[in-house]
DSSP file (Angstrom, degrees, kcal/mol; ACC not computed):
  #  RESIDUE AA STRUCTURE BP1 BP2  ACC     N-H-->O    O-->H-N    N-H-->O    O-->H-N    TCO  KAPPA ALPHA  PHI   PSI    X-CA   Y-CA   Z-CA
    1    1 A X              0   0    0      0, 0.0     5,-0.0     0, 0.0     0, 0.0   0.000 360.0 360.0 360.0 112.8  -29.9   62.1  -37.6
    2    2 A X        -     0   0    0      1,-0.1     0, 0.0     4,-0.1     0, 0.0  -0.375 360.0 -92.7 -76.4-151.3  -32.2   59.4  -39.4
    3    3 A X  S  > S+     0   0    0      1,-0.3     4,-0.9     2,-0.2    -1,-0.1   0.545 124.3  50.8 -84.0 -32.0  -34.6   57.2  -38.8
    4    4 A X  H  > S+     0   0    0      1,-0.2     4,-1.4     2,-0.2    -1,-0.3   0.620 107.2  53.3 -78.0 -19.3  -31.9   54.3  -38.2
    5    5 A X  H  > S+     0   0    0      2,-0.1     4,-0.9     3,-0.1    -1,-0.2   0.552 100.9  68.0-104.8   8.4  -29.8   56.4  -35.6
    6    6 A X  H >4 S+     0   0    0      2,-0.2     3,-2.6     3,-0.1     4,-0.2   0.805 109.8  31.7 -62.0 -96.0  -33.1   57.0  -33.7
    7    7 A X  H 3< S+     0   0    0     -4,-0.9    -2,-0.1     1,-0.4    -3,-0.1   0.347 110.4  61.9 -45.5 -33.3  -33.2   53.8  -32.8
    8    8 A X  H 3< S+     0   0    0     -4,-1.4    -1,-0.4     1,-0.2    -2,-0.2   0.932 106.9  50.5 -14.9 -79.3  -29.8   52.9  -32.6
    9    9 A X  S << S+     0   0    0     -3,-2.6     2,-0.4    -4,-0.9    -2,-0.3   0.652  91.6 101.4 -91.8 -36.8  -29.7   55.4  -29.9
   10   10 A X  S    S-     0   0    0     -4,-0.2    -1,-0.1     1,-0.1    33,-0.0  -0.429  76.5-113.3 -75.4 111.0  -33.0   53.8  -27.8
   11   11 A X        -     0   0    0     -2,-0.4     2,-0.9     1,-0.2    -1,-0.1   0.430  39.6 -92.0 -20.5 147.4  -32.3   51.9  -24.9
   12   12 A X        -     0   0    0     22,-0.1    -1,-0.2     2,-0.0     5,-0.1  -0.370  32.8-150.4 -55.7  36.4  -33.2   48.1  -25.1
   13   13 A X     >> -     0   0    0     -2,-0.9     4,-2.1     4,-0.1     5,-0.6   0.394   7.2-148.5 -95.4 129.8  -36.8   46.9  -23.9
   14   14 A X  I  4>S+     0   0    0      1,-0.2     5,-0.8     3,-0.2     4,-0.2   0.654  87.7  53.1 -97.9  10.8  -36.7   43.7  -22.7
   15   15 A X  I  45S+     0   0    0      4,-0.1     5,-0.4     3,-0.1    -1,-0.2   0.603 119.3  30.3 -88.7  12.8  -40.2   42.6  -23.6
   16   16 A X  I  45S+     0   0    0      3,-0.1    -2,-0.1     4,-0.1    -3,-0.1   0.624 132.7  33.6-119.5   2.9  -40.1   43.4  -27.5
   17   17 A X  I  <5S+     0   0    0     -4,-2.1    -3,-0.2    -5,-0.1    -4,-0.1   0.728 131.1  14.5-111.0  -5.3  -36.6   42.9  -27.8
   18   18 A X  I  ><S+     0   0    0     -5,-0.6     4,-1.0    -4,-0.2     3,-0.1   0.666 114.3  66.9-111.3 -44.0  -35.0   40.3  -25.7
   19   19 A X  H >><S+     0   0    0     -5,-0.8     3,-3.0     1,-0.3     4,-1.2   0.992 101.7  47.4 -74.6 -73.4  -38.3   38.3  -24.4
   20   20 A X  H 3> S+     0   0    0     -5,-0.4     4,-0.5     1,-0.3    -1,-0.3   0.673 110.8  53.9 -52.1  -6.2  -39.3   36.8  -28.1
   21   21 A X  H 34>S+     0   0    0      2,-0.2     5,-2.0     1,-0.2    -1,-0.3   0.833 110.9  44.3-102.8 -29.5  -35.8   35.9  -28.4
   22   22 A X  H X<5S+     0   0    0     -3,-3.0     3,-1.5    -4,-1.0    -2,-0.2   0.928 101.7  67.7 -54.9 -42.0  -35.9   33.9  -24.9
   23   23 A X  H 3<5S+     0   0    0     -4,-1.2    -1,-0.2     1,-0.3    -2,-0.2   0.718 109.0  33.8 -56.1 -29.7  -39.1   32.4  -25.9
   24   24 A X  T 3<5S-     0   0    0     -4,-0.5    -1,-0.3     2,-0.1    -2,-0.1  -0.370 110.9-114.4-125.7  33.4  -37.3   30.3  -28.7
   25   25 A X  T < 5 +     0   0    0     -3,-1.5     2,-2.0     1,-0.1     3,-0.3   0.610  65.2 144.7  44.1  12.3  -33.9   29.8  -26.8
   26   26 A X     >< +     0   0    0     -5,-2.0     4,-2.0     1,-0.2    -1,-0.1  -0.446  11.8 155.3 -73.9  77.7  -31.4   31.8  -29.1
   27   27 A X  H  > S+     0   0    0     -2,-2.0     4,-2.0     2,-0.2    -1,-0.2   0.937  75.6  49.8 -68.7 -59.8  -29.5   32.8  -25.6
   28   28 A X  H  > S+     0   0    0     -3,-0.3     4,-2.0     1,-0.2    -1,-0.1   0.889 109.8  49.1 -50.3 -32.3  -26.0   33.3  -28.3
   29   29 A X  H  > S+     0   0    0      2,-0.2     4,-5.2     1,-0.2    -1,-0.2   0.979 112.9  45.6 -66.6 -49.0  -28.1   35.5  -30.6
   30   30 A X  H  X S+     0   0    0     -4,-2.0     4,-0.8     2,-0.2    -2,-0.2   0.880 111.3  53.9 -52.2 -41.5  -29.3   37.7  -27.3
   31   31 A X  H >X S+     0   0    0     -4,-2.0     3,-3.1     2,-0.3     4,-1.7   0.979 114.5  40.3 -65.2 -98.8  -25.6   37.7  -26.1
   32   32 A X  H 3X S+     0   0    0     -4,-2.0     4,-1.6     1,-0.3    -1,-0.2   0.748 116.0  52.6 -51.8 -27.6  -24.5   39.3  -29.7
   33   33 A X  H 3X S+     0   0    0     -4,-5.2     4,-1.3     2,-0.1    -1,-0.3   0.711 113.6  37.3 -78.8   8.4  -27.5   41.5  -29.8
   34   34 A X  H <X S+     0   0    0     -3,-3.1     4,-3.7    -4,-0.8    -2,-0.2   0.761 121.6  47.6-103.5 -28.0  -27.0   43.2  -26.2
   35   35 A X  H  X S+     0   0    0     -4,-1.7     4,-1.7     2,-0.2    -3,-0.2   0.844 119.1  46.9 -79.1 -21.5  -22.8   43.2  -26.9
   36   36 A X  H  X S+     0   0    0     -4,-1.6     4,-1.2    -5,-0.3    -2,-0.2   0.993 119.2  35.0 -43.6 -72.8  -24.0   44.8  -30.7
   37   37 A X  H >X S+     0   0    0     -4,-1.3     3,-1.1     1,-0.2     4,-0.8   0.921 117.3  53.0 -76.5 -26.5  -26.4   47.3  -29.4
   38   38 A X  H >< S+     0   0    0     -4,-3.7     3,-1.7     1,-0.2     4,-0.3   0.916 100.7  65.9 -67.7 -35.5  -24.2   48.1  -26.1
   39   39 A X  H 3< S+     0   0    0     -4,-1.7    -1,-0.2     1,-0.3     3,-0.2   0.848 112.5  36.7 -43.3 -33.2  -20.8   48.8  -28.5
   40   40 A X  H << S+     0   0    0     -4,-1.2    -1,-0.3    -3,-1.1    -2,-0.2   0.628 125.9  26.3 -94.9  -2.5  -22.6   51.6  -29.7
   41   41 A X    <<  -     0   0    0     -3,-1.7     2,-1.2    -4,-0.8    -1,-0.2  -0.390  61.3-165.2-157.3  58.7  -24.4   53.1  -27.4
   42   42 A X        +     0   0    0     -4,-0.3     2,-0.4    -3,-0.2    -4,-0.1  -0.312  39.5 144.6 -74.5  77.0  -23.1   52.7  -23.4
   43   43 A X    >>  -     0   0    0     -2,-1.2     4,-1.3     1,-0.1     3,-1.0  -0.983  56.5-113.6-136.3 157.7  -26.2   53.9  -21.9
   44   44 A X  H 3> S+     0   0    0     -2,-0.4     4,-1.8    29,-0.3    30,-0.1   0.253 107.1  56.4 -41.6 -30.3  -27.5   52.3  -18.4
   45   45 A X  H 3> S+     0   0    0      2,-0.2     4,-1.1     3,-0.1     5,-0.4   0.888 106.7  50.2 -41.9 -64.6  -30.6   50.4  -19.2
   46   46 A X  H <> S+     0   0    0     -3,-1.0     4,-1.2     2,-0.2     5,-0.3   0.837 118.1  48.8 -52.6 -37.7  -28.7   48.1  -22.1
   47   47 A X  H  X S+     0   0    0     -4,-1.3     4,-1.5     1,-0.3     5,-0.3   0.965 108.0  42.4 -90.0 -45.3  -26.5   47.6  -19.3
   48   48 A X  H  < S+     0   0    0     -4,-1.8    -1,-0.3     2,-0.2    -2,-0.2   0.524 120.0  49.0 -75.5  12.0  -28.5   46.7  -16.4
   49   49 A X  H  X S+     0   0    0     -4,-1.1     4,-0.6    -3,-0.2     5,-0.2   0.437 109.5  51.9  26.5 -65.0  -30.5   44.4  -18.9
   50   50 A X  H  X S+     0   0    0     -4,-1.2     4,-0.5    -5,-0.4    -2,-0.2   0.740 111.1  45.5 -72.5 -31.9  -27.4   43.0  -20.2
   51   51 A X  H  X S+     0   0    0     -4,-1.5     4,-3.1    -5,-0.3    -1,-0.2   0.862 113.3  52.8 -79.6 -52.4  -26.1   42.2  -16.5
   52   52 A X  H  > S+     0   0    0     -5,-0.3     4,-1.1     1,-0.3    -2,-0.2   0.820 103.1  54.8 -68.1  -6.7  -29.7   40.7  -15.6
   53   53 A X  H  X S+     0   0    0     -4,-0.6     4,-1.0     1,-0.2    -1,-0.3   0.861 112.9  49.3 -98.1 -16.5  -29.7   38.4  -18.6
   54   54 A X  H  <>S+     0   0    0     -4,-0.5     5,-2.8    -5,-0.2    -1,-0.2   0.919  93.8  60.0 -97.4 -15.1  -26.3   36.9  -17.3
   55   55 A X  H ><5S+     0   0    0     -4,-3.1     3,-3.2     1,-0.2     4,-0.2   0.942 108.8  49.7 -58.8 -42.0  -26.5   36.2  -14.3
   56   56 A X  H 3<5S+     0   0    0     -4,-1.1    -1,-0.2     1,-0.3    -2,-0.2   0.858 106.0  54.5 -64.1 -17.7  -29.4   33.7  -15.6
   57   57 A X  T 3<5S-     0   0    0     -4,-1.0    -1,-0.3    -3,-0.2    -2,-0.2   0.629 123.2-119.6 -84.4  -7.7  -27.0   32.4  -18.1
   58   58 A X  T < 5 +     0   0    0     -3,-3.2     2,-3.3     1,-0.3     3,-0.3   0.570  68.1 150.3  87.5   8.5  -24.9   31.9  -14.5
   59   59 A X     >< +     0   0    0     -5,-2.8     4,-1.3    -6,-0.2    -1,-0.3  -0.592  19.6 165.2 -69.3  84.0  -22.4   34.5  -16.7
   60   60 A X  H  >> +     0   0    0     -2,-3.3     4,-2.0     2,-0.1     5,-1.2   0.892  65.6  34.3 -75.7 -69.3  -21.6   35.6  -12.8
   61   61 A X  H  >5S+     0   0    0     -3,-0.3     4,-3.9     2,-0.2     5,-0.3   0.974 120.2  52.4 -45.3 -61.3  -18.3   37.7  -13.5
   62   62 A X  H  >5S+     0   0    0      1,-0.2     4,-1.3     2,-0.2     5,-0.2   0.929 109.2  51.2 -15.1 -80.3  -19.7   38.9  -16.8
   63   63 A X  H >X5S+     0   0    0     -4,-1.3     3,-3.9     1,-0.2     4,-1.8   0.834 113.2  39.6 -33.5 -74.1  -22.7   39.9  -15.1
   64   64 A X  H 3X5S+     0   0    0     -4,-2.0     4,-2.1     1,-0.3     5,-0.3   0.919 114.1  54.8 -36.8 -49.7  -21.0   42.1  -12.3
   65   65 A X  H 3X<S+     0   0    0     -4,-3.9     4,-2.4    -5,-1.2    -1,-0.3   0.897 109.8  46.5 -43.1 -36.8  -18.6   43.4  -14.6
   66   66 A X  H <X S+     0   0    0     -3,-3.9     4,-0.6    -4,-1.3    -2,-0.2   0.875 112.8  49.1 -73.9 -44.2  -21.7   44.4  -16.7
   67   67 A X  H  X S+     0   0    0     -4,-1.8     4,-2.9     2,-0.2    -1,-0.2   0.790 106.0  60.6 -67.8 -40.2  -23.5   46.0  -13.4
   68   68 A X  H  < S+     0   0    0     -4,-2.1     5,-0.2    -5,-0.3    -2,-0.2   0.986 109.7  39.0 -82.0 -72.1  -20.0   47.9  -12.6
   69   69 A X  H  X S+     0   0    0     -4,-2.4     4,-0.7    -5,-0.3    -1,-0.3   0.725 112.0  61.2 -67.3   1.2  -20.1   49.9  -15.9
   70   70 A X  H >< S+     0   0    0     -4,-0.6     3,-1.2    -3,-0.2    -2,-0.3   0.938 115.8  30.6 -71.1 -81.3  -24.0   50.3  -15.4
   71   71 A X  G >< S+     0   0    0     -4,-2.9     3,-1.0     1,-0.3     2,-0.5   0.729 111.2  69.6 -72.3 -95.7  -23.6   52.2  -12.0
   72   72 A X  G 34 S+     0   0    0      1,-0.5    -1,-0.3     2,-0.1     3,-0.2  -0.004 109.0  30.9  25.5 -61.0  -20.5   53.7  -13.2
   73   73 A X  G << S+     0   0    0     -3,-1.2    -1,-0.5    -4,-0.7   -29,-0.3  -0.262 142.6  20.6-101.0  51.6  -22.2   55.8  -15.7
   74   74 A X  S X  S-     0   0    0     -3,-1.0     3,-1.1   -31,-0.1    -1,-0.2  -0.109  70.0-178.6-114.3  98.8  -25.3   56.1  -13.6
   75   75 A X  T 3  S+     0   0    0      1,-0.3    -4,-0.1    -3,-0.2    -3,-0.1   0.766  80.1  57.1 -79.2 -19.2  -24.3   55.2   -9.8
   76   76 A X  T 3   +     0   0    0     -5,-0.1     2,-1.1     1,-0.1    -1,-0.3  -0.206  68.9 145.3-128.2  46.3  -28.1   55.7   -8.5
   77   77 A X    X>  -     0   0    0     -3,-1.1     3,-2.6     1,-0.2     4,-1.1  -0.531  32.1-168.3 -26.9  38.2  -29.8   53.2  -10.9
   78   78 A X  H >> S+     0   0    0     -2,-1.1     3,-2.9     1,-0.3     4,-2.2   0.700  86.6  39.3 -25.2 -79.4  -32.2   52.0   -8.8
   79   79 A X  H 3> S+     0   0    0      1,-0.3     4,-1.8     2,-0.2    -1,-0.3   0.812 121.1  43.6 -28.4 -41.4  -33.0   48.9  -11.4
   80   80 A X  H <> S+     0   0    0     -3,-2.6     4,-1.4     2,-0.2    -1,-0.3   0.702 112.4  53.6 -98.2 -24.8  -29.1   48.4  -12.2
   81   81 A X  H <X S+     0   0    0     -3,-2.9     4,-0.9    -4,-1.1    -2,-0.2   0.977 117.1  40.7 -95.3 -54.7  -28.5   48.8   -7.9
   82   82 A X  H  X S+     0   0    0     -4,-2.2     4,-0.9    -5,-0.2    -2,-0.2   0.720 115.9  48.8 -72.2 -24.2  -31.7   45.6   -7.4
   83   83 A X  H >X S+     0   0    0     -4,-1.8     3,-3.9    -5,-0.4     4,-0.9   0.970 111.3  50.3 -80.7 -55.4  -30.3   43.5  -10.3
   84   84 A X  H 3X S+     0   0    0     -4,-1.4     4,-2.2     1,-0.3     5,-0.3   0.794 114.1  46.2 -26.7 -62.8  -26.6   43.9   -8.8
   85   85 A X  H 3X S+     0   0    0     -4,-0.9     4,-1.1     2,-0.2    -1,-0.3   0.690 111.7  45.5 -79.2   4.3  -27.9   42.8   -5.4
   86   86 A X  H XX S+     0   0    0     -3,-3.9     3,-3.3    -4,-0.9     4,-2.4   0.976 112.0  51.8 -87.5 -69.6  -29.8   39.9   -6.4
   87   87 A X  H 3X S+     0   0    0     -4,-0.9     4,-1.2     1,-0.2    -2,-0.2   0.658 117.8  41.3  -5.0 -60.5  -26.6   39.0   -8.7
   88   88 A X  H 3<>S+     0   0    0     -4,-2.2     5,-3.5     1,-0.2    -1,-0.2   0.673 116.2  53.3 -86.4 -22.3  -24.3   39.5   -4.9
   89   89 A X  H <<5S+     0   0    0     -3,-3.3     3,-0.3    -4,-1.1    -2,-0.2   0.718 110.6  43.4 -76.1 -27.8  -27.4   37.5   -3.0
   90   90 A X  H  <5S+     0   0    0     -4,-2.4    -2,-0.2     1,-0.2    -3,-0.1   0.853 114.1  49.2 -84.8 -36.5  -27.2   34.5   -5.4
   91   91 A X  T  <5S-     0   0    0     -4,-1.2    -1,-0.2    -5,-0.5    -2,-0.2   0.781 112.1-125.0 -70.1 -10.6  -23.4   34.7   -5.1
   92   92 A X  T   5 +     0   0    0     -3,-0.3     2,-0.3     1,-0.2    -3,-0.2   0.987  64.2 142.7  45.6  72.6  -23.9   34.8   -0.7
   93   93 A X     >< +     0   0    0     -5,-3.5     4,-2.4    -8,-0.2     5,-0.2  -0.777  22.6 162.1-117.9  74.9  -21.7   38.4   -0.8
   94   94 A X  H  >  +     0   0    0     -2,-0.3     4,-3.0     1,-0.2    -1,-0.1   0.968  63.3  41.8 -65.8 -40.9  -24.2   38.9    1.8
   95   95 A X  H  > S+     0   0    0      2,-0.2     4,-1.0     1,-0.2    -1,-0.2   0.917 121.2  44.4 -67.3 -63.2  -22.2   42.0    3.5
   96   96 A X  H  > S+     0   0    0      2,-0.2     4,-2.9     1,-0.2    -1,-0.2   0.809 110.2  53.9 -39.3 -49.6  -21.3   43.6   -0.5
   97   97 A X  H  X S+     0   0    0     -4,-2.4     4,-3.3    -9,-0.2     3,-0.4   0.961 109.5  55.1 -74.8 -57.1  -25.3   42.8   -1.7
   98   98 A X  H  X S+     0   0    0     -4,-3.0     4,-2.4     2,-0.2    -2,-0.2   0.811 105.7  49.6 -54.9 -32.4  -26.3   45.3    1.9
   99   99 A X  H  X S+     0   0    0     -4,-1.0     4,-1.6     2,-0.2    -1,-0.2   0.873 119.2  35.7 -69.5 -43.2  -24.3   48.0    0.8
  100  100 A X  H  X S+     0   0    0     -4,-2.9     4,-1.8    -3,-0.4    -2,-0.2   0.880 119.9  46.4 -83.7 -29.5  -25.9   47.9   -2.6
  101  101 A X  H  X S+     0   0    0     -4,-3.3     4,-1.8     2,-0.2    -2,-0.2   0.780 106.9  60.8 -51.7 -41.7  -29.2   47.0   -1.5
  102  102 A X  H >X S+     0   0    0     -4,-2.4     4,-1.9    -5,-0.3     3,-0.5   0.998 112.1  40.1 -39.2 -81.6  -29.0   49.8    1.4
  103  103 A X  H 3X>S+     0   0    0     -4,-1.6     4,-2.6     1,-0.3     5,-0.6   0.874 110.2  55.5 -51.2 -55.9  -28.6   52.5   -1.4
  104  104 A X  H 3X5S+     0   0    0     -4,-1.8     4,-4.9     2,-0.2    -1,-0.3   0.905 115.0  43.9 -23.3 -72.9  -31.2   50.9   -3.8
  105  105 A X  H <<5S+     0   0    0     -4,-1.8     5,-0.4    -3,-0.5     6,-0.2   0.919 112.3  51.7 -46.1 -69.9  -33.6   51.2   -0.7
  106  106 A X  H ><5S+     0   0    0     -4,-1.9     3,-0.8     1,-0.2    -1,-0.3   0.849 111.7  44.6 -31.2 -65.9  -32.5   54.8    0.3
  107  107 A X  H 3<5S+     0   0    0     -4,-2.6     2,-0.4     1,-0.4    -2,-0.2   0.923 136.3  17.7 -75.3 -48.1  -33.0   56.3   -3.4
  108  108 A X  T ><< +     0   0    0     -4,-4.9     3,-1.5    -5,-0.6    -1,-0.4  -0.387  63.2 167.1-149.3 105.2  -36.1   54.6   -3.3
  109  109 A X  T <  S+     0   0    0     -3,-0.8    -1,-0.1    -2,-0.4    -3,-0.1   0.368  84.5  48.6 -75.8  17.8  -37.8   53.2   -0.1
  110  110 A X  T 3  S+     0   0    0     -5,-0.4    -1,-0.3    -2,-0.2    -2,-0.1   0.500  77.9 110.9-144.0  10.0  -41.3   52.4   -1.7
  111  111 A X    <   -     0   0    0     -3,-1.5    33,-0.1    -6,-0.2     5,-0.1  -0.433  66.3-140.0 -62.6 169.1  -40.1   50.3   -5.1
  112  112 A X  S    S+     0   0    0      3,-0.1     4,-0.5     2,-0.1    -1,-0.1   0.353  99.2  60.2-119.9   6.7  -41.3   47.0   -4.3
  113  113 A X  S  > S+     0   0    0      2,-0.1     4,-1.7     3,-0.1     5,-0.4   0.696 114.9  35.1-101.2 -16.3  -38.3   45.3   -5.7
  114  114 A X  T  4 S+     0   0    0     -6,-0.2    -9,-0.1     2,-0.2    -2,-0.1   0.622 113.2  57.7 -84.5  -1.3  -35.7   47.3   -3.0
  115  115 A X  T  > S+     0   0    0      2,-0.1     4,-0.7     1,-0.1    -2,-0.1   0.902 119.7  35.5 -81.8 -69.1  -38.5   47.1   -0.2
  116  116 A X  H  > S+     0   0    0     -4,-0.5     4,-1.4     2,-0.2    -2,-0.2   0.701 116.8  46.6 -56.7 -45.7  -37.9   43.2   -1.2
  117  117 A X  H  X S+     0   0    0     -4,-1.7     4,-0.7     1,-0.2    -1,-0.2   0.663 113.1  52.2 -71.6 -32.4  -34.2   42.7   -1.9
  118  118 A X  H  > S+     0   0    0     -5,-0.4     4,-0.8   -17,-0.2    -2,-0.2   0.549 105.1  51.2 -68.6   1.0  -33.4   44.6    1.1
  119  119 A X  H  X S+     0   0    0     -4,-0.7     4,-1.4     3,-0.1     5,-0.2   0.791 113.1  48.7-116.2 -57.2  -35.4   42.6    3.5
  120  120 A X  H  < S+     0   0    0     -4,-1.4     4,-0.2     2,-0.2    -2,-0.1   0.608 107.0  48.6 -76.4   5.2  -33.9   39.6    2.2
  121  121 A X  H >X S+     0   0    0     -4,-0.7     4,-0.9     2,-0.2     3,-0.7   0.878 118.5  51.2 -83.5 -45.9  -30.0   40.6    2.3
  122  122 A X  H 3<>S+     0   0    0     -4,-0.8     5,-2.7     1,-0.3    -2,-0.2   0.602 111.3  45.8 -82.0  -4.4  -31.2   41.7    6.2
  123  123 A X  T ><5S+     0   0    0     -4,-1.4     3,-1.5     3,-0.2    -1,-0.3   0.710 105.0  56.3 -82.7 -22.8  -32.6   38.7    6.8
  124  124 A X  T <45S+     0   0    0     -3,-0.7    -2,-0.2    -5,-0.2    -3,-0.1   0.549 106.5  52.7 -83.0 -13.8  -29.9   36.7    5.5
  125  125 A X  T 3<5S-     0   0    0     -4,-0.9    -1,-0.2     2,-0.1    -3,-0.1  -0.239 116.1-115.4-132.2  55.1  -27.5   38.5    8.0
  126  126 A X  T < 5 +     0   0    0     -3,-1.5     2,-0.7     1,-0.2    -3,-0.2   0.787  61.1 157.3  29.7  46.9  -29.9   37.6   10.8
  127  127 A X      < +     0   0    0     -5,-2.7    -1,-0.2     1,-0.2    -2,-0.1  -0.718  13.2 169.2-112.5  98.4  -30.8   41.7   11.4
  128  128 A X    >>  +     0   0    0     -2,-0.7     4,-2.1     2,-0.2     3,-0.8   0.827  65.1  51.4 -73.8 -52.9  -34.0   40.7   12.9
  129  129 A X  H 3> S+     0   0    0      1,-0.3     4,-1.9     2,-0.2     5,-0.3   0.939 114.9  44.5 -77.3 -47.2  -35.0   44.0   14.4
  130  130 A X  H 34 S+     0   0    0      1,-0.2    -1,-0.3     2,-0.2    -2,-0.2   0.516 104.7  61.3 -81.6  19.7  -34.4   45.7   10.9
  131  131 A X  H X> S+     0   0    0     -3,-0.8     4,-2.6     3,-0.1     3,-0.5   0.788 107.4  49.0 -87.4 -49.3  -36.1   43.0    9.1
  132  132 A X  H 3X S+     0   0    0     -4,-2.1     4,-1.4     1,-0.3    -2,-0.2   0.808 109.5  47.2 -87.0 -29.3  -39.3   44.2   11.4
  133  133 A X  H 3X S+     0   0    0     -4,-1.9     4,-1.8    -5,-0.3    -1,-0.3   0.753 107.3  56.1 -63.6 -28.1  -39.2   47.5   10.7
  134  134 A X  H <> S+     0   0    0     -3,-0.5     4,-2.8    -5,-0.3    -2,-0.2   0.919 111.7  47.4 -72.9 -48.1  -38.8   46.9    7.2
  135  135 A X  H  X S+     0   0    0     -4,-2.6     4,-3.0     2,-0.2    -2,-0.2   0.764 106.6  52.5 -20.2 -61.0  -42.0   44.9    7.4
  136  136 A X  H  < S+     0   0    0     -4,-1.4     4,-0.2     2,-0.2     5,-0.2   0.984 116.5  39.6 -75.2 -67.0  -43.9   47.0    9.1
  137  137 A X  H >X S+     0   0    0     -4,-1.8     4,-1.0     1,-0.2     3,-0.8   0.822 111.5  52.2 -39.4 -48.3  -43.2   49.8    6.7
  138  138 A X  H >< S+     0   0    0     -4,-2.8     3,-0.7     1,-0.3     6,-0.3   0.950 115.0  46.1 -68.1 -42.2  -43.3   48.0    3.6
  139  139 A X  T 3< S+     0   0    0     -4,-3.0    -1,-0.3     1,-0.3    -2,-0.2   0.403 109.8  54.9 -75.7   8.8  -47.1   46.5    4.9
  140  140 A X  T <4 S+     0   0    0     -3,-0.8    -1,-0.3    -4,-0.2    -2,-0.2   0.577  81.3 100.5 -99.8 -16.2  -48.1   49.9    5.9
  141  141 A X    <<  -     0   0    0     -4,-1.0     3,-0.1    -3,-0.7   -31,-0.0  -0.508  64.1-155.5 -47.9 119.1  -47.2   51.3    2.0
  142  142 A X  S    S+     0   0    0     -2,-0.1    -1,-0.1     1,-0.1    -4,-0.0   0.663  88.4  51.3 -76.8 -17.0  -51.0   51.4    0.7
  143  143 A X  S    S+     0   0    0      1,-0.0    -1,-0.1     3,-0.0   -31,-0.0   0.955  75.4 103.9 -46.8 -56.2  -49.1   51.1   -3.4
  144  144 A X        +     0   0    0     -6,-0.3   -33,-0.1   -33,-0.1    -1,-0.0   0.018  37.2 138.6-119.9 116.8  -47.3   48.5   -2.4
  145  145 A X        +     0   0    0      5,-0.0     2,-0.4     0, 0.0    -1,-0.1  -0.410  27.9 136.5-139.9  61.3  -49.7   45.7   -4.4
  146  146 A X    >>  -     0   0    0    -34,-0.0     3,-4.0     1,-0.0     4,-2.7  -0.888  46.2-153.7-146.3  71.4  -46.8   43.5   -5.7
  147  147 A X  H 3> S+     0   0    0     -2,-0.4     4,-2.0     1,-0.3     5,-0.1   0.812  93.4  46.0 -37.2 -31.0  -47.3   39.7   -5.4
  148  148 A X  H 34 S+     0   0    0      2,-0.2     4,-0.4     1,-0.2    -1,-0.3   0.885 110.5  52.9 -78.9 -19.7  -43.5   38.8   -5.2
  149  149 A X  H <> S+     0   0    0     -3,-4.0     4,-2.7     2,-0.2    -2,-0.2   0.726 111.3  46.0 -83.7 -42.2  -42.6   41.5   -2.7
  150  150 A X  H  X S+     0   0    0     -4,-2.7     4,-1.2     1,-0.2    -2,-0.2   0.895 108.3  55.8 -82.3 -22.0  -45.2   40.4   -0.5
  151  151 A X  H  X S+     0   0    0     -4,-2.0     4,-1.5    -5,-0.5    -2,-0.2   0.790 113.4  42.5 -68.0 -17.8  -44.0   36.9   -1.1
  152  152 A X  H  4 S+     0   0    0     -4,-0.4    -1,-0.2     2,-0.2    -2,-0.2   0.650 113.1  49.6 -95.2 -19.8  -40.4   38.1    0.1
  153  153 A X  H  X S+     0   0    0     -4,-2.7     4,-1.4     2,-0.2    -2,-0.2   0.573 110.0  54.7 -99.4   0.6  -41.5   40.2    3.1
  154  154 A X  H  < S+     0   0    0     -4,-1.2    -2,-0.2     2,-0.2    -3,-0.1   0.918 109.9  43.0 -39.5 -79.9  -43.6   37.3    4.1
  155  155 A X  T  < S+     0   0    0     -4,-1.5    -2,-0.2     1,-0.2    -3,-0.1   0.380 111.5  58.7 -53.6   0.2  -40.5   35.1    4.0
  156  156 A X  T  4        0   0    0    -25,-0.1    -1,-0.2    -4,-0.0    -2,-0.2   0.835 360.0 360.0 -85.4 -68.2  -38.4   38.2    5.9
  157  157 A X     <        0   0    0     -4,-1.4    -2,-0.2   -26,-0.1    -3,-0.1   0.759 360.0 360.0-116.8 360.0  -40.7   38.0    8.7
């Protein structure tokens, strides 16, 4: 293998490949590099990456579509399970977003982005009493130092 089918082969980072490209608006060039690097190389990062950068383009189907073959070849994606539910939250598939948001949580109860997207799918279907429990847990975590997280379990309870 060269040095060019290393890198080929290495998942996408989105700040040193995707972020300068935001910074300067090329959204169509990011779109042909993520459907470039993903043709070659169908592995779960590029794809949950590639899902999160269309739901902001409001690419909603895309997105999901993108998310599907994400879990597909890895079903317990924690990343690929939180972008999905924010993608099913924006959409109000509040019922669809719990199911994935559930698992996200399960696999890993102390991330601060499932601790956070779960708290707001179960607040959004008024489950008050598992909103407080979620709370309670998530503010007893001593990690859990994550300004946005606390800004969403704030707004939970």
């Amino acid at each position: 293998m060269d040095q060019e089918e290393i890198i080929i082969s290495l998942p996408i980072r989105w700040k040193t490949d995707i972020q300068p490209m935001l910074d300067q608006g090329l959204f169509d060039e990011i779109d042909l590099y993520f459907q470039s690097h993903i043709e070659r190389q169908h592995e779960p990062i590029s794809l949950c990456l590639y899902g999160y950068f269309l739901h902001f383009q409001r690419e909603f189907e895309k997105a999901e579509n993108i998310f599907q073959k994400c879990l597909a070849i890895d079903p317990n994606n924690v990343i690929c399970l939180n972008y999905y539910t924010d993608l099913l939250s924006a959409r109000q598939r509040w019922k669809e977003a719990l199911i994935i948001a559930r698992k996200a949580y399960e696999l890993n109860p102390t991330r601060p982005w499932s601790l956070g997207s779960y708290c707001n799918i179960l607040r959004h279907l008024k489950r008050i009493d598992a909103v407080k429990q979620l709370c309670e847990f998530a503010l007893s975590l001593p990690t859990l130092n994550d300004a946005d997280t606390f800004m969403t379990i704030a707004d939970c309870a």
